[in-house]
C-alpha positions in Angstrom: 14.5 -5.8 -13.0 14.0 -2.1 -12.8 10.5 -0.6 -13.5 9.7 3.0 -15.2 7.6 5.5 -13.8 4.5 5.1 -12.2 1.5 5.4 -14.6 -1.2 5.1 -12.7 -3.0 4.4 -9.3 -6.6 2.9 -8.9 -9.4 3.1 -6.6 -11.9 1.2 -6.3 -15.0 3.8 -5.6 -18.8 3.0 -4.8 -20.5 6.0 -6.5 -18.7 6.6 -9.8 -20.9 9.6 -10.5 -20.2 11.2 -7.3 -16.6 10.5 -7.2 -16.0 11.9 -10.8 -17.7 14.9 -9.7 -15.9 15.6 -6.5 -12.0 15.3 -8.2 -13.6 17.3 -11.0 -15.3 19.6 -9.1 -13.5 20.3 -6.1 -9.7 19.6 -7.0 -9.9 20.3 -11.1 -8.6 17.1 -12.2 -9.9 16.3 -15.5 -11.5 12.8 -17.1 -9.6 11.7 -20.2 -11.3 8.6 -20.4 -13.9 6.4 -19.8 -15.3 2.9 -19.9 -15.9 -0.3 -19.7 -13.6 -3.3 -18.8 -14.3 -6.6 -20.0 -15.5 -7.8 -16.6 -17.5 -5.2 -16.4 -15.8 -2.7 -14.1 -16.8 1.1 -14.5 -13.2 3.0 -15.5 -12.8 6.6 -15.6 -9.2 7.9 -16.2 -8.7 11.7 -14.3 -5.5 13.3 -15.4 -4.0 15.3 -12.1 -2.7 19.0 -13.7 1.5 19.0 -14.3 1.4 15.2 -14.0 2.3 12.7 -16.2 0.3 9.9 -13.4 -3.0 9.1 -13.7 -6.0 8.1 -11.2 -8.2 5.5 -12.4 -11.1 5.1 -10.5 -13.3 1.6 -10.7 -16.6 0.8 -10.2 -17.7 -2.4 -9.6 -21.5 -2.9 -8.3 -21.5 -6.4 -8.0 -18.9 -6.3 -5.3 -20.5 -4.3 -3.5 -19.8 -0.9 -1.1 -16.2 -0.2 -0.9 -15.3 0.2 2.6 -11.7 2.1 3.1 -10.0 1.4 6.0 -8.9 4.6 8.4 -5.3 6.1 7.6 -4.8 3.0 5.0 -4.3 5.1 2.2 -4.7 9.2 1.0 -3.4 11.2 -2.3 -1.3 14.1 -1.8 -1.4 17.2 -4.5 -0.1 20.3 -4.1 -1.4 23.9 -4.1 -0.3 27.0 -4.5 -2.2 29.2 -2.1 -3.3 27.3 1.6 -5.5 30.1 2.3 -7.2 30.6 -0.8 -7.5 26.8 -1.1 -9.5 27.0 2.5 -11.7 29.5 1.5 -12.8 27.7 -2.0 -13.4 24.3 0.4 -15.3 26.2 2.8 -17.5 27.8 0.0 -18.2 24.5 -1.7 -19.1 22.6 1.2 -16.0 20.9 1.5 -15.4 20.0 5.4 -11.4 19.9 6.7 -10.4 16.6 8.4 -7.3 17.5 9.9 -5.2 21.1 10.0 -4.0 23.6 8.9 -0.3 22.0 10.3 2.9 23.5 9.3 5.5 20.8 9.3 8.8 21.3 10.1 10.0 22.3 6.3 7.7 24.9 6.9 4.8 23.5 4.2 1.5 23.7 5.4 -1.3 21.3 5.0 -4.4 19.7 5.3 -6.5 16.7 5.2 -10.1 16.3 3.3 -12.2 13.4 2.3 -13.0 12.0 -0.6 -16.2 9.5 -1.7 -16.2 6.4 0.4 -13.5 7.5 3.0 -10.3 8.2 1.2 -8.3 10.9 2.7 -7.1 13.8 0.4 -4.0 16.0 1.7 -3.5 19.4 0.1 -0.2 20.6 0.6 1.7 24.1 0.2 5.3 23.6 -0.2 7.7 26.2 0.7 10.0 27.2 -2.5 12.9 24.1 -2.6 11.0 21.4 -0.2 11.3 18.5 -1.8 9.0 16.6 0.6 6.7 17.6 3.9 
């Protein structure tokens, strides 16, 4: 068996609300979709800009608060500008985590936090990296 590309990732948020808000808000993904499963989990669908993956975030209230374990798992997009990124972070409020770093390739990057704990990394690639 050989699967196709990867569609989509999910995960699992406390605050559906606040989470929508903060990929919306702060990184500019967009919602195509949301509802209800039949078990009653909260979906929203967030499209990430020039990709065909999706993040579904799910809510589930009766399972209570999701607790993310550190350095378990983080999403990586990439940006154009470093500085200019900083700057819009700073002036929303946005605290950094970790960096700036420039890796070896030369890309430079840092580390955020989403709702409930899960690490964001921004990442500027140099022209022709192919990974950080």
């Amino acid at each position: 068996m050989k699967v196709g590309k990867l569609l989509h990732t999910r995960m699992r948020v406390s605050d559906m609300e606040q989470t929508v808000t903060f990929y919306t808000e702060v990184l500019g993904l967009e919602v195509l979709e949301r509802k209800t499963s039949p078990r009653g989990s909260h979906l929203a669908f967030l499209k990430v800009p020039d990709s065909e993956e999706l993040i579904e975030l799910c809510s589930f209230p009766a399972s209570g608060a999701v607790q993310v374990q550190e350095d378990l798992v983080h999403l990586a997009f990439e940006v154009e500008d470093m500085d200019h990124t900083i700057q819009e972070l700073n002036s929303k409020g946005i605290p950094i985590t970790d960096g700036p770093t420039t890796s070896s390739s030369g890309s430079r990057f840092i580390f955020i936090d989403a709702p409930d704990g899960y690490e964001i990394e921004l990442i500027q690639r140099l022209p022709g990296t192919v990974i950080v």
